[in-house]
C-alpha positions as CSV (number, residue, x, y, z in Angstrom):
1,X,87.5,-121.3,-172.3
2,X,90.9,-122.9,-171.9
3,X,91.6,-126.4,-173.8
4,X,92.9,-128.8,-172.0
5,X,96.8,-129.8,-172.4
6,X,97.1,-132.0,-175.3
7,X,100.6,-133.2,-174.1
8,X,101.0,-133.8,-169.8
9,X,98.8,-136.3,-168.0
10,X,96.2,-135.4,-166.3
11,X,95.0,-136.8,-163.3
12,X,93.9,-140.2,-163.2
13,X,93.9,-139.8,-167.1
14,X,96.7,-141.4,-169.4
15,X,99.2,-139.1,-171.9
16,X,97.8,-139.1,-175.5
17,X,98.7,-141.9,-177.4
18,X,102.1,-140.8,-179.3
19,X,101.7,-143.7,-182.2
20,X,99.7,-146.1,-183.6
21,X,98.2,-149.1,-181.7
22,X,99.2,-152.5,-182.0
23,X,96.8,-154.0,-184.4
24,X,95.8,-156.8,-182.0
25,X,95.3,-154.1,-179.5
26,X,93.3,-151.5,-182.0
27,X,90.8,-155.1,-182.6
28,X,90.3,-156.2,-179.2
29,X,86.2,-156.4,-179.1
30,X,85.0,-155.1,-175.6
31,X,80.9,-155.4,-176.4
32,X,79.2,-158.0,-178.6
33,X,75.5,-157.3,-179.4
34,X,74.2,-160.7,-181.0
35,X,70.6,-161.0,-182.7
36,X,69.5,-158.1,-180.4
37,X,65.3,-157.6,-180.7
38,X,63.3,-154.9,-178.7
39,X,59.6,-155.3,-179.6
40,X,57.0,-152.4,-178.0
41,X,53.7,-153.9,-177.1
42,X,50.5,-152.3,-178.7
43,X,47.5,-152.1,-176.4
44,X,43.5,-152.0,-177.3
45,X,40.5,-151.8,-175.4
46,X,39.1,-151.6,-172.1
47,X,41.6,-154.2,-171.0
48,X,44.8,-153.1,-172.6
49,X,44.9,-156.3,-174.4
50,X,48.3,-156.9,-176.2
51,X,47.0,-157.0,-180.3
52,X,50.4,-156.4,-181.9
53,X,54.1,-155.6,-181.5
54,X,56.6,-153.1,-182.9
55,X,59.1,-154.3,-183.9
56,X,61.8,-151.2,-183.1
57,X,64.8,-153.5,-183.0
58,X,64.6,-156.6,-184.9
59,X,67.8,-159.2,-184.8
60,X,70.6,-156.6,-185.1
61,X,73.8,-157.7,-184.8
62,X,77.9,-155.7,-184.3
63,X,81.0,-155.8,-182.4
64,X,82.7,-152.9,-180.9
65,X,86.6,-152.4,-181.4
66,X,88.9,-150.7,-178.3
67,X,89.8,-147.3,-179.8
68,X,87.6,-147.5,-182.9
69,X,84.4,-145.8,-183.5
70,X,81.3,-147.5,-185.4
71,X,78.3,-145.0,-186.5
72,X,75.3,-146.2,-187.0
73,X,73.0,-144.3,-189.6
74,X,69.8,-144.7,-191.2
75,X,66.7,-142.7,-191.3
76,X,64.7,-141.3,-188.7
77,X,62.6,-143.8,-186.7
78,X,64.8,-146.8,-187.8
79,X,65.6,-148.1,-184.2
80,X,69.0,-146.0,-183.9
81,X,68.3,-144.7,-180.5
82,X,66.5,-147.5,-179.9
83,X,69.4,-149.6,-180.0
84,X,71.6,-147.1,-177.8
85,X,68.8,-147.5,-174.6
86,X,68.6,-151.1,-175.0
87,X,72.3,-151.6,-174.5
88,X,72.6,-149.6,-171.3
89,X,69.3,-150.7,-170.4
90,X,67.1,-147.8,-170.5
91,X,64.5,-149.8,-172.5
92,X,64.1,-153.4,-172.1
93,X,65.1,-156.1,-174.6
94,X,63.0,-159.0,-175.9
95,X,65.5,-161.2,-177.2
96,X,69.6,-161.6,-177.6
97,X,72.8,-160.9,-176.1
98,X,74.8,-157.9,-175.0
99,X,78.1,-159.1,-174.2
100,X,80.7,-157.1,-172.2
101,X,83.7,-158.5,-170.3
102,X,82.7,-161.8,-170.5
103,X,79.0,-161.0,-168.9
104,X,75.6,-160.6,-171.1
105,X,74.8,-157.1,-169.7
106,X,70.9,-158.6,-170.8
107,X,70.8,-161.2,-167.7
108,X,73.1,-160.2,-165.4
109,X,72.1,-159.9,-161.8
110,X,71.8,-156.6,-160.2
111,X,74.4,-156.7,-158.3
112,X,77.0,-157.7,-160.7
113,X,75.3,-154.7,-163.9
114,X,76.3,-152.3,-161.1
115,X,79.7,-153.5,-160.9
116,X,79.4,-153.7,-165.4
117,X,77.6,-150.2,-165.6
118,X,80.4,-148.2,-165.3
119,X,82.3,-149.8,-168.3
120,X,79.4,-148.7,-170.4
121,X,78.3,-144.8,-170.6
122,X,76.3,-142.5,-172.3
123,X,76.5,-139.0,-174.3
124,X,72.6,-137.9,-175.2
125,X,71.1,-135.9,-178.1
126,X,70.0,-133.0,-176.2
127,X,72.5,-131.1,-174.1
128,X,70.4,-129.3,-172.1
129,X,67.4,-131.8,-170.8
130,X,70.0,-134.6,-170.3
131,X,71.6,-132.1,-167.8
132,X,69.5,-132.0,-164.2
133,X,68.8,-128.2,-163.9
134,X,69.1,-128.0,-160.1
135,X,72.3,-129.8,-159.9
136,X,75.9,-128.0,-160.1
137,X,78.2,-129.1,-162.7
138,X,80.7,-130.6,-159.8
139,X,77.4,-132.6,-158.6
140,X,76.5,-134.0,-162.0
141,X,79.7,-135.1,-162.8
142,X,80.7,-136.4,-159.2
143,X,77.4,-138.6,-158.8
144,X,78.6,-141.2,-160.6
145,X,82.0,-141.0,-159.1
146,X,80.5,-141.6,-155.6
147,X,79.1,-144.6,-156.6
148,X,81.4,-146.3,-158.9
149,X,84.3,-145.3,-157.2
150,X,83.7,-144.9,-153.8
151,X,86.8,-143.9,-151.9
152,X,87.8,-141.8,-154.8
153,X,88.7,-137.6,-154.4
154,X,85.7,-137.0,-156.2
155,X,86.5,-133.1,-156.7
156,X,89.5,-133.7,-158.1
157,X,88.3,-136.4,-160.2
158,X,85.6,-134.1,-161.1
159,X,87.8,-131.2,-162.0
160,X,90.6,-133.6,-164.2
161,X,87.2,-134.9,-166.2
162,X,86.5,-130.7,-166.7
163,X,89.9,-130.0,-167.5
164,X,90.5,-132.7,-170.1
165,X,87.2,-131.9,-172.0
166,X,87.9,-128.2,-172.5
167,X,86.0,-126.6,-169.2
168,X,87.7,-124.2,-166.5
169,X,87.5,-126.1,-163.3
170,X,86.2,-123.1,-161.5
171,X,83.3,-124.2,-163.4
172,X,82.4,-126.9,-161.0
173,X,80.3,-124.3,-159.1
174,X,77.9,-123.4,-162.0
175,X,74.3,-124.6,-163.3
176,X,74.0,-126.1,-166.7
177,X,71.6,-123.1,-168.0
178,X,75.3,-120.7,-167.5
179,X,76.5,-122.6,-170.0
180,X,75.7,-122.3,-174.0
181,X,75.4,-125.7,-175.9
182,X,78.5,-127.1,-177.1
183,X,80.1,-126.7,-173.3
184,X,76.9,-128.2,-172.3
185,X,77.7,-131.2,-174.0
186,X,81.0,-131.1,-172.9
187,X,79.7,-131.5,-169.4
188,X,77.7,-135.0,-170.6
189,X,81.1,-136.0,-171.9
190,X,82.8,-134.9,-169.0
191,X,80.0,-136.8,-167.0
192,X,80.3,-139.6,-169.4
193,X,84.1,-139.9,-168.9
194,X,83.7,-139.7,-165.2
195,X,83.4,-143.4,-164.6
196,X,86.1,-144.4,-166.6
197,X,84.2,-146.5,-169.1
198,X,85.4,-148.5,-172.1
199,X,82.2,-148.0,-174.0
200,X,80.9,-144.4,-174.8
201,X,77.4,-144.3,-176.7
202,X,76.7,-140.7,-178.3
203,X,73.2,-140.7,-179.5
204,X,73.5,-138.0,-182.0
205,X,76.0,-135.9,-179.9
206,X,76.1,-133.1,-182.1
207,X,72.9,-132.4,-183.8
208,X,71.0,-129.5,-181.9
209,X,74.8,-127.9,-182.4
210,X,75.6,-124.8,-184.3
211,X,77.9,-126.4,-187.3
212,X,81.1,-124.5,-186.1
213,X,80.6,-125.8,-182.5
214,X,79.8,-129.2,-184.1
215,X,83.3,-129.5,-185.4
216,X,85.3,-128.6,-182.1
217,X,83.0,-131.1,-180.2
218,X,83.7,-133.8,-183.0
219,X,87.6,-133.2,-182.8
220,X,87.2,-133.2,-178.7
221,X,86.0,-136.8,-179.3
222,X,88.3,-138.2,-181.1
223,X,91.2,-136.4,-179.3
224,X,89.8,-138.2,-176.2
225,X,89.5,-141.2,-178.2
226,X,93.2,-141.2,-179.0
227,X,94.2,-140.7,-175.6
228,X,92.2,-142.9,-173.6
229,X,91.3,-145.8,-176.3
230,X,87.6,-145.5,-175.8
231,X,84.9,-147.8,-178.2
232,X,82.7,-145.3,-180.2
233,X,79.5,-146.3,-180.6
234,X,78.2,-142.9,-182.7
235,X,74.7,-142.6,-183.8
236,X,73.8,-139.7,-186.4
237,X,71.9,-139.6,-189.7
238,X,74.5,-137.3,-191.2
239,X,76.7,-139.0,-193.4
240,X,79.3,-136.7,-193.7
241,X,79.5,-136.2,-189.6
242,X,79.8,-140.2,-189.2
243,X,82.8,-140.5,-192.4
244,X,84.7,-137.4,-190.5
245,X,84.9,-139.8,-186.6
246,X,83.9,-143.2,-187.4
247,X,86.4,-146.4,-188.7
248,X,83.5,-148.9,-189.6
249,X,79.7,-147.9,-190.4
250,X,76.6,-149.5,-189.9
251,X,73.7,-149.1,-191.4
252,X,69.7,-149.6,-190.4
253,X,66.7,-150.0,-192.1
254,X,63.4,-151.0,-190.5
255,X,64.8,-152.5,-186.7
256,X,67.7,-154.4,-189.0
257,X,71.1,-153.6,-190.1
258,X,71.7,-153.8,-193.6
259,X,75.5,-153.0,-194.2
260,X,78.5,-153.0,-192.4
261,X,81.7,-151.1,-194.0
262,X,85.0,-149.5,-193.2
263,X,84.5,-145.6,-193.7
264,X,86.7,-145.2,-196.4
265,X,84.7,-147.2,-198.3
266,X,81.7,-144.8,-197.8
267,X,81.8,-143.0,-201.1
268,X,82.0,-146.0,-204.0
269,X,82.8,-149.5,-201.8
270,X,79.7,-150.1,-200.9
271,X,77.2,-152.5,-202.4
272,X,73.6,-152.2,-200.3
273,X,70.9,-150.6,-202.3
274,X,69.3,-148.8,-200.0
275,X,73.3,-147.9,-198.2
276,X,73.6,-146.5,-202.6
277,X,70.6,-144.4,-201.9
278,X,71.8,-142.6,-198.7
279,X,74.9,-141.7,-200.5
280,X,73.5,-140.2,-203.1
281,X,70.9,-138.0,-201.0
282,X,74.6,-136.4,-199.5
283,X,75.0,-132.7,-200.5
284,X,77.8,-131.9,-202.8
285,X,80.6,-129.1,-201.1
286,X,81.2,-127.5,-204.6
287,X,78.7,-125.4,-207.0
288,X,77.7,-127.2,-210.0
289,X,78.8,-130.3,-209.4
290,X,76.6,-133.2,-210.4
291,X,75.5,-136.5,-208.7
292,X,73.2,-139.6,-210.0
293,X,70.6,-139.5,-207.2
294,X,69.0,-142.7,-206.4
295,X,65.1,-141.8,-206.0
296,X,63.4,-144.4,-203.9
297,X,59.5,-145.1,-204.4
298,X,57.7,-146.7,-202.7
299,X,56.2,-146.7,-198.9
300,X,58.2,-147.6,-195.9
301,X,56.6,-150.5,-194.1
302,X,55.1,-150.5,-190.8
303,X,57.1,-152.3,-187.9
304,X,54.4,-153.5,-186.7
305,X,53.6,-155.3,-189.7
306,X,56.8,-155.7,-191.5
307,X,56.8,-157.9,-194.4
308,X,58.4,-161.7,-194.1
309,X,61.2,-161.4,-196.3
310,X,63.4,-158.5,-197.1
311,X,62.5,-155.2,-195.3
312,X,63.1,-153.0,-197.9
313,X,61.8,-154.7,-200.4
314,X,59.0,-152.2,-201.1
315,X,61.3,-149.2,-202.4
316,X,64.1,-151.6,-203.7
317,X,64.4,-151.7,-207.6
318,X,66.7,-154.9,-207.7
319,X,63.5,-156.8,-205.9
320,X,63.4,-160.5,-206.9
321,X,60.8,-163.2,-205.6
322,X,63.5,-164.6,-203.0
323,X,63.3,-160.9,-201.5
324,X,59.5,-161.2,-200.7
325,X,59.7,-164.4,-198.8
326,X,63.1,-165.1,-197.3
327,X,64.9,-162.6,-195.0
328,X,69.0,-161.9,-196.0
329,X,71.1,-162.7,-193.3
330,X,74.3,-160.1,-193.4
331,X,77.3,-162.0,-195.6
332,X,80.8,-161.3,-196.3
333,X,81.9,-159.1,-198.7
334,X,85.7,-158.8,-197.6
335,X,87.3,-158.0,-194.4
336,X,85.4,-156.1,-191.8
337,X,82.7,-155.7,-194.9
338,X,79.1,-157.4,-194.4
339,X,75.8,-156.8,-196.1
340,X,72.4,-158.2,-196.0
341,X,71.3,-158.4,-199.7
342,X,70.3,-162.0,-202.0
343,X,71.6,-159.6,-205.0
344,X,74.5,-157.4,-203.4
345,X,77.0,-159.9,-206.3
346,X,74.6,-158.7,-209.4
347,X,74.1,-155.3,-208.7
348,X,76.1,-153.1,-210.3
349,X,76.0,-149.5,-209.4
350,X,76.5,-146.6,-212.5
């Protein structure tokens, strides 16, 4: 496989970025998710009555920066992916705001979301089942060409989306099962790239990759990054994966974001409890080193039936009676640092 130049232009596609943006150009905020809520309805009985709600995504809350990257971590079933379909509309929302150019993706008519949809793309977990089977790789990429571009080459814009992501453009010809994994998912971000967006979601982009193929798809993302100033939103529950891409983190617990940090502040900057726990759960790189591990007890509530205050209340050690009745609303820290804790000040952290 032949890499792409990492010097000419390409096509439609800019030269890489040869210094650093300006600063009011590296903070420019292209989506705004405000309070956003996606409940699932429970049904019972003969007559699917409604009894309950779970609560996947409950009042979450980030901006996205032109050519930055935010991950968003947390444990498995937290609302991650969750939040990723509800922003480009795969799942429906029950409450808030998803703002992009201007426009609340959440209410817009139909005919203008088509017009938004291509400013807002997406690279999915699985590289193989995201991938249509009976579809060339030229048709897969080109589809969403044809219809957000019409007039458009669409085989050359197909080939120049091939070219910059690392795949031959003779390639255009083949069937995603001729391909092994990590050029698999360089077809989704070829695909994803297609449209020209200014928003890419990867949900987990690299997880069902071989580690060595994990790191060349990582650097092919932020190389693209650089050159054409994409927003990152980058969903993984592998800390050391979201510190090696990412600028800010987010973290979730229970539908809710509890933290909200620069990267490099990853290892000893941040103040959450339950942000301290994940931390410590990372595996050391050398033999015999030690680490304090912060052991959680404690059951993870239902979000169905979450309790009224705090969510994590129930494994937290720092719990106080405020935490069981009153819910923390994310505060500054510093800069670009929020958290959602009554006791984030008190804590102090060995």
């Amino acid at each position: 496989m032949t890499p792409a130049s990492e010097t000419a232009p390409l096509g439609g596609f800019p030269a890489p970025e040869k210094k650093t943006l300006p600063r009011d150009s590296a903070h420019e905020t292209v989506l705004c998710v405000k309070d956003l809520k996606v409940y699932f309805p429970v049904k019972k009985g003969i007559f699917k009555k409604t009894v309950g709600h779970v609560k996947a995504v409950d009042g979450v809350s980030f901006d996205l920066f032109k050519g930055r990257t935010l991950g968003l971590v947390g444990e498995s079933g937290c609302g991650k992916t969750t939040v990723a379909k509800a922003l480009v509309k795969l799942v429906p929302a029950h409450q808030g705001q998803v703002i992009c150019k201007g426009r609340d993706l959440l209410t817009a008519p139909a005919p203008e979301l088509r017009k938004l949809r291509k400013n807002i793309q997406m690279i999915f977990q699985d590289p193989f089942s995201s991938l249509d089977p009976k579809m060339t790789v030229g048709n897969i990429i080109g589809e969403a060409v044809k219809f957000h571009r019409p007039g458009e080459d669409v085989k050359k814009r197909v080939q120049d989306c091939m070219e910059i992501t690392g795949l031959r453009r003779e390639y255009d010809k083949r069937y995603p099962h001729e391909f092994s994994g990590g050029q698999r998912q360089r077809i989704g971000i070829a695909r994803a790239l297609a449209t020209e967006p200014a928003i890419v979601i990867a949900d987990e982009p690299v997880s069902a990759l071989d580690v060595s193929v994990q790191a060349r798809v990582l650097n092919l993302m932020k190389s693209l990054q650089q050159r054409l100033n994409i927003a990152y939103l980058f969903i993984t529950h592998d800390l050391s994966v979201v510190k090696h891409i990412s600028h800010d983190i987010a973290v979730m617990y229970l539908g809710s974001i509890v933290e909200i940090f620069n990267s490099r502040d990853l290892k000893s900057g941040t103040v959450h409890p339950y942000t301290r726990a994940l931390i410590s759960s990372i595996p050391l790189a050398m033999p015999g080193q030690k680490r304090n591990r912060i052991e959680l007890t404690g059951e993870i509530p239902s979000p169905m039936d979450a309790p009224p205050g705090c969510g994590f209340q129930t494994r937290c050690p720092y719990k106080i009676t405020r935490c069981e009745t009153h819910r923390p609303l994310l505060e500054r820290v510093k800069s670009r640092h929020t958290v959602a804790c009554h006791r984030w000040k008190e804590i102090k952290f060995s």
